[in-house]
SEMI-399702 format. One record per residue (C-alpha): residue in one letter; x, y, z. Coordinates in steps of 0.02 Angstrom, whole numbers, padded with zeros to 5 digits, always signed. Example, Ala and Ser with C-alpha at 12.3 -4.5 7.8 and 13.67 -1.06 7.14 Angstrom:
# SEMI-399702
A+00615-00225+00390 S+00684-00053+00357 
This chain:
# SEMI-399702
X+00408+01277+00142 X+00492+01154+00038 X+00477+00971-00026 X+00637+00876-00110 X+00590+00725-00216 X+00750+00611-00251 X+00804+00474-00365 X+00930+00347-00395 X+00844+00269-00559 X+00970+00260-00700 X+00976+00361-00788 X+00913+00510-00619 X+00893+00664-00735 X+00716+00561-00812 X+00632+00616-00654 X+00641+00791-00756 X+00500+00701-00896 X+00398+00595-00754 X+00384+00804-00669 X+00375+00854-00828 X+00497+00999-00777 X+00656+01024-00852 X+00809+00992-00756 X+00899+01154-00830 X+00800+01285-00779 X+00698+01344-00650 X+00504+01343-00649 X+00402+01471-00561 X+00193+01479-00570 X+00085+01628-00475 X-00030+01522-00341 X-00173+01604-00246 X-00041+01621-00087 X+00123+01675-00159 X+00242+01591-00283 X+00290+01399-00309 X+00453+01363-00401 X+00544+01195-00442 X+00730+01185-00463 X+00849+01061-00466 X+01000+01048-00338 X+01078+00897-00407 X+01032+00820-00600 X+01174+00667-00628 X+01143+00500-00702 X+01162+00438-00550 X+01052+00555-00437 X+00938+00681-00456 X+00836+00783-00349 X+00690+00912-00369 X+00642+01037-00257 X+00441+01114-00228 X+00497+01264-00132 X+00341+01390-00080 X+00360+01557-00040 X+00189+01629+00054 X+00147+01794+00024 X+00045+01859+00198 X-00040+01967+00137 X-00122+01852-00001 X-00154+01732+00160 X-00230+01846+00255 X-00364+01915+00128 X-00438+01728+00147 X-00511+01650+00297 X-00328+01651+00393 X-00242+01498+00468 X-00378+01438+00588 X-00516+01488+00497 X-00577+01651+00582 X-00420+01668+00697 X-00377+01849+00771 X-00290+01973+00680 X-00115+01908+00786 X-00144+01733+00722 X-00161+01781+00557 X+00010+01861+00541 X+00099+01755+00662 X+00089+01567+00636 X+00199+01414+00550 X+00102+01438+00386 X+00220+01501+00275 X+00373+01364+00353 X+00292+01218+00396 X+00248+01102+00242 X+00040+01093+00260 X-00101+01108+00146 X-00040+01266+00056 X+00103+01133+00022 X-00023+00981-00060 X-00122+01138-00161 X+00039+01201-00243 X+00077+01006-00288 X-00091+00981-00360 X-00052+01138-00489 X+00119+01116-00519 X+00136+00927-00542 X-00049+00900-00624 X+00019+00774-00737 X+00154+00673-00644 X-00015+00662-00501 X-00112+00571-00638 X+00026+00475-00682 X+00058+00531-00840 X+00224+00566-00949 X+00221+00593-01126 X+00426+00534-01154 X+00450+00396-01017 X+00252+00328-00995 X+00325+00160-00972 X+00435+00249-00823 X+00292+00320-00756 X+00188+00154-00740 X+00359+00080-00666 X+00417+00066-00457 X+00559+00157-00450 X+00679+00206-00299 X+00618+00353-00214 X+00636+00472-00080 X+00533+00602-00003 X+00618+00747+00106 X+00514+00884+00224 X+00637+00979+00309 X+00499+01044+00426 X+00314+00982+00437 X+00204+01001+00609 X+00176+00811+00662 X+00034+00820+00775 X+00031+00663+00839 X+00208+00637+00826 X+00316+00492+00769 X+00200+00358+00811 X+00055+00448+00698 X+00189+00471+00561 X+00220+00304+00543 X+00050+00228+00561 X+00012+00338+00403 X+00170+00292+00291 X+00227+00130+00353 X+00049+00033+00294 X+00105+00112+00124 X+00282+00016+00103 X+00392+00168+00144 X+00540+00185+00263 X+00522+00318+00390 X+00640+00414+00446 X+00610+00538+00576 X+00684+00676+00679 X+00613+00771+00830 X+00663+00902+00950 X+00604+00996+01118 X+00506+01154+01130 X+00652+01194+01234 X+00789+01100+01297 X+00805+01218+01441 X+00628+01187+01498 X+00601+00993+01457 X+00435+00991+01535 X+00341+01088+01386 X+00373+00924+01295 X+00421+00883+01091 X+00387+01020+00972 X+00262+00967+00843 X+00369+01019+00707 X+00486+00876+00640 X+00601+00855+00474 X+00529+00669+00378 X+00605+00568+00262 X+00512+00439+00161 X+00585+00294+00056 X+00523+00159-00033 X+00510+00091-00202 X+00350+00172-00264 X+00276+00236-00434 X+00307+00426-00418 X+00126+00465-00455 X+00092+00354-00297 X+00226+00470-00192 X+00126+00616-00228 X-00033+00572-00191 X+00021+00481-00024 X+00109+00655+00012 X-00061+00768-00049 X-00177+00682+00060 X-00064+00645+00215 X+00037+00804+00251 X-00135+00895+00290 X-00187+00737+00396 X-00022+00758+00499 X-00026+00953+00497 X-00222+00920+00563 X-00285+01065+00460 X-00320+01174+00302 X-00301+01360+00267 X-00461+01359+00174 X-00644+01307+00196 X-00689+01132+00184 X-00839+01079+00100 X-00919+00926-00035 X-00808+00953-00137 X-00663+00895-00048 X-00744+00733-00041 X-00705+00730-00226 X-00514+00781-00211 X-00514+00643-00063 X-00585+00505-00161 X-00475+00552-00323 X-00335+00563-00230 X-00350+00395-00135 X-00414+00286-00237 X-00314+00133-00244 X-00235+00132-00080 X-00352+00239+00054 X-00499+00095+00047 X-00372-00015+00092 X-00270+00083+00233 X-00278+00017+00427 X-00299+00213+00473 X-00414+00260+00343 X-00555+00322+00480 X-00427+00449+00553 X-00356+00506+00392 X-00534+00544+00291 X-00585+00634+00458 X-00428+00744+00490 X-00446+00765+00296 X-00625+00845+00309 X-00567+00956+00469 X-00699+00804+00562 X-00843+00861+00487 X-00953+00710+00533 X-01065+00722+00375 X-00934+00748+00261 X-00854+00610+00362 X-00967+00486+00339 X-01025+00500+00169 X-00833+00484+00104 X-00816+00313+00218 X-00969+00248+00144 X-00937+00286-00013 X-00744+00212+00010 X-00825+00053+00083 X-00944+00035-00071 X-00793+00071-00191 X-00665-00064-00109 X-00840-00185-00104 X-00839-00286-00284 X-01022-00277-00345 X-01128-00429-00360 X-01126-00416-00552 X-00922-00427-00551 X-00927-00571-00422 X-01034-00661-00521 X-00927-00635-00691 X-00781-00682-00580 X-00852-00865-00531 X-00921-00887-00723 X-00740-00886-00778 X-00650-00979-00631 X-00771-01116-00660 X-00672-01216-00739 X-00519-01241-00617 X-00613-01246-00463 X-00665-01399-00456 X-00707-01461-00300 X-00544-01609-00301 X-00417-01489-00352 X-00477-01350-00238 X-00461-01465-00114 X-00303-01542-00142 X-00219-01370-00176 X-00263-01328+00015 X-00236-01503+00075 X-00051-01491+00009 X-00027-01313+00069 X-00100-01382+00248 X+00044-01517+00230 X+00194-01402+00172 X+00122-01283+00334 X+00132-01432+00463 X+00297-01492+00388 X+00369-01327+00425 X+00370-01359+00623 X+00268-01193+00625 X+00148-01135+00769 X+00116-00953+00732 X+00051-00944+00542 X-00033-00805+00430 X-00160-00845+00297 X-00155-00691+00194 X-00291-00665+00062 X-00394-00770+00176 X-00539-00760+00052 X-00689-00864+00168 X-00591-00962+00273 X-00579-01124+00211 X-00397-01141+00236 X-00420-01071+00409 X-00545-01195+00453 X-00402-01327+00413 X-00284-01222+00521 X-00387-01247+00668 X-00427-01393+00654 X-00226-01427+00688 X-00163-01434+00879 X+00008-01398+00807 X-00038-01217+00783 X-00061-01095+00926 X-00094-00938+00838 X-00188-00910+00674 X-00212-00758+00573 X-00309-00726+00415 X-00316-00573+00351 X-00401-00510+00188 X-00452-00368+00111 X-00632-00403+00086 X-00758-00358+00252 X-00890-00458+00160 X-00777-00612+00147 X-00702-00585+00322 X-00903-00592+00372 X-00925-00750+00265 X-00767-00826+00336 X-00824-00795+00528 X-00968-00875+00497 X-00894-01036+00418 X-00774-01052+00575 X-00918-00998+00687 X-00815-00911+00781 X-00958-00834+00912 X-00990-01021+00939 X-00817-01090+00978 X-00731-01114+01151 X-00640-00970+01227 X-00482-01072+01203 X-00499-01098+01035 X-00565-00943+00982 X-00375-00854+01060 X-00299-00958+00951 X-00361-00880+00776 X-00402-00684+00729 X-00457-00618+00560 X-00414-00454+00516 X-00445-00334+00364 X-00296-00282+00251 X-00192-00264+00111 X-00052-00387+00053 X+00015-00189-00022 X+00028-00093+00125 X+00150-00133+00267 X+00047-00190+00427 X+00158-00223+00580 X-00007-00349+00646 X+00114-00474+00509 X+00265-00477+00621 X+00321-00603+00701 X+00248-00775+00621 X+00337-00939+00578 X+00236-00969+00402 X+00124-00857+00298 X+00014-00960+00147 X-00027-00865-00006 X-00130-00954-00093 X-00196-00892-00255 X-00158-00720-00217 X-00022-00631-00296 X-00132-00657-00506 X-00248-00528-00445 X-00101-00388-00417 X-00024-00275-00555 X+00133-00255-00580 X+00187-00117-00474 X+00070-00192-00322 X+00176-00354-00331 X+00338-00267-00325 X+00245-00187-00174 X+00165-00353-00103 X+00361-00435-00115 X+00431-00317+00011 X+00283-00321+00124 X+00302-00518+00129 X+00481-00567+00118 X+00584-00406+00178 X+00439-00327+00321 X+00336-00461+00389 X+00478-00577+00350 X+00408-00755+00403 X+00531-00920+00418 X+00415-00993+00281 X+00315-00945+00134 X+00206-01061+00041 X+00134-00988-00110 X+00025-01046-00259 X-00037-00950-00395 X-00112-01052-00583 X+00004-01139-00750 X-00052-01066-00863 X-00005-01183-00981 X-00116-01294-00902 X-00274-01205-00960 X-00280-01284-01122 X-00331-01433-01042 X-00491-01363-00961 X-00618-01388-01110 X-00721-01261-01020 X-00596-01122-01043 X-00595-01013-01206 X-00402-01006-01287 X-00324-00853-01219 X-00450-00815-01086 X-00394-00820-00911 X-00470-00924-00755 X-00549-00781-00673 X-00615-00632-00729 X-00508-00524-00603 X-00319-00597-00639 X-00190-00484-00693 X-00082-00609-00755 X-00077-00790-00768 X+00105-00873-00776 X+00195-01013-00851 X+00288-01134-00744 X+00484-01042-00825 X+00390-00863-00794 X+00329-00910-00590 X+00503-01002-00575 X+00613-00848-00644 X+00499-00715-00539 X+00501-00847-00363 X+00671-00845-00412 X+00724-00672-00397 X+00610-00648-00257 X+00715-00776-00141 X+00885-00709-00194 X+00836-00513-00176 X+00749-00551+00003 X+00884-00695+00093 X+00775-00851+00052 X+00786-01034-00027 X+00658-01071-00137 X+00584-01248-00204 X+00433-01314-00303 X+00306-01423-00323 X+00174-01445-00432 X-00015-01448-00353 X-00143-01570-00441 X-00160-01693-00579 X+00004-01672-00701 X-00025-01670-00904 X+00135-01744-00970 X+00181-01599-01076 X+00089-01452-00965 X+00109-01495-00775 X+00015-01476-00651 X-00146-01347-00632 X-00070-01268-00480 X+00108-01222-00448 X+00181-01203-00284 X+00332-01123-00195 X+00405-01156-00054 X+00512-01007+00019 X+00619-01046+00176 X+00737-00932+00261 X+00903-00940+00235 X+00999-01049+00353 X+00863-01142+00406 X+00761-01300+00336 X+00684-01271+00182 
């Protein structure tokens, strides 16, 4: 079975130190199952790709538990094992790229930590569930599929599509996101293990997804396939997944302390009144409000006849909880409850439930992302989802001097990543707009200092060729 990971970074051939295998030669390691080498077809500046090939030995297969567990002696000596990129597949990356998996890289750290253009190619891996399946795994995850089928037999179309299928995934990704994406998923499409599954792969699961599975739309399917649907083992990794993407009430509580000072209740206010007035002045009917938080924007939403179809969508089930309850939604009229939905989700994995909407508002959002989940949030927004409009505001930080509250240096809430000045948001909205076809302005949110602005800043994307 094999497994080609390609780059276009400049210069290619550093994919050799983020492996940490050298492009020259080739690199072989004894596994349980056979032999796993890496090589490298191509190594230029300009691309470079290496190769996870696995030869199975079947005798060393056999002497375990056999394909299916306790299949007959035919089934042990006859099956797709050995060809079809599986578990056997994830094992051999977990030894032989240990360190690029925990996203370390002793020359090019930096590198490591960085999004970079990459692509993942299986010539053959058994899709069961086929192409829909494949892309409701990989898609949520900011990766272009493509994907190619064929018939059991082309003489006898009625025996369907063969399971087996050749993938390719692309996407600007960290590499040690690639390879964890790949080591949990290509057992959840191959829908089973060649070894015994037990607690411990709860472990592997949870280390392996943890800052993406809490958050994926098919994480039920993909933590069951992963445990062979042991309900037990099932159960206690969704629990614990829910309690790990749940922020305790000792961090929420930190959180407020330090946003105290901006939130007052005028400012709040006014930042969603103006956001309510870009929205309306848009002409738009279908809008998103992503990073919902409790619905207080929502609640201004629909209280608007202009728009027939709301969405807020966060990434919170606690919040979601407090936000239905604020919009009573068990208590509204069947007409108006049609007209607004509130979904669970991530502003970093691609969700198709986005599509199709005249105006998205992010408001106060995109501070509590890290680098390479912004890179990741700007393609779900601007290139896949893709409204007419985008209104986003995230804090000046050179307005935080002025809150007496506030100690110097210390940002507004105790979970931002970053906090920007009005050159820094202007220079990133900037780039943003040119890379993804849109026309940016701004406007400041709040009362203005004469040498700091305003509290809030604001930008106001529009699609090219239209109003902005």
């Amino acid at each position: 079975m094999l497994l080609n990971i390609s780059t276009t970074h400049r210069p290619a051939t550093d994919l050799g130190y983020l492996l940490h295998k050298n492009p020259a030669r080739v690199h072989t390691e004894e596994l349980p199952f056979g032999k796993g080498f890496v090589f490298y077809p191509e190594a230029s500046a300009e691309r470079c790709t290496a190769a996870l090939l696995i030869e199975i030995d079947p005798v060393a297969m056999v002497r375990g538990r056999g394909p299916a567990g306790e299949g007959g002696q035919l089934e042990q000596y006859v099956n797709d094992r050995p060809y079809a990129a599986n578990s056997f597949l994830s094992v051999a990356m977990g030894r032989m790229f240990t360190s690029a998996m925990s996203g370390r890289s002793k020359e090019r750290q930096e590198l490591a930590d960085t999004a970079i253009p990459l692509t993942g190619f299986l010539p053959v891996i058994a899709a069961r569930g086929g192409e829909e399946l494949v892309r409701r795994l990989f898609e949520p995850l900011g990766y272009l599929v493509e994907f190619q089928g064929s018939r059991l037999d082309e003489k006898v179309p009625e025996w369907g599509d063969s399971p087996y299928v050749e993938l390719t995934l692309s996407g600007t990704v960290r590499l040690q996101d690639l390879l964890t994406h790949l080591y949990v998923l290509i057992p959840v499409l191959d829908n089973e293990k060649h070894y015994w599954v037990a607690h411990d792969e709860i472990e592997k699961l949870l280390k392996r997804g943890e800052g993406w599975l809490p958050r994926h739309p098919e994480k039920d399917l993909i933590v069951s396939r992963y445990l062979k649907r042991q309900r037990n083992l099932t159960r206690e990794a969704l629990s614990r997944l829910l309690a790990d993407d749940t922020p305790s009430d000792e961090t929420e509580g930190a959180a407020v302390k330090s946003e105290t000072a901006e939130r007052t209740p005028a400012l709040h206010t006014q930042r969603l009144q103006t956001v309510l007035s870009v929205i309306k002045g848009t002409g738009a009917m279908r809008v998103l409000d992503l990073g919902c938080g409790e619905g207080k924007l929502l609640q201004l939403l629909l209280a608007e006849k202009q728009f027939e179809s709301i969405l807020g969508m966060d990434v919170s089930w606690r919040t979601l909880e407090i936000a239905r309850e604020r919009l009573r939604l068990d208590e509204l009229p069947e007409r108006q409850r049609s007209r607004i939905q509130l979904l669970q989700g991530s502003l970093t994995y691609r969700d198709q439930r986005l599509n199709g909407f005249e105006a998205a508002a992010i408001v106060e959002v995109i501070e509590h992302l890290d680098g390479a989940r912004l890179a990741t949030f700007e393609r779900i927004v601007f290139e896949f989802a893709r409204p007419k409009h985008v209104i986003l505001t995230t804090p000046n930080a050179e307005y935080n001097a002025v809150f007496e509250t506030l100690p110097a240096g210390e940002l507004r809430h105790g979970d931002h990543r970053f906090e920007w000045k009005r050159h820094e948001f202007e220079s990133w909205a900037n780039g943003v707009a040119e890379r993804f076809e849109y026309e940016v302005r701004f406007e400041p949110v709040g009362p203005q200092d004469a040498e700091r602005g305003a509290p809030t800043q604001m930008a106001i994307f529009a699609q090219r060729g239209g109003a902005a």
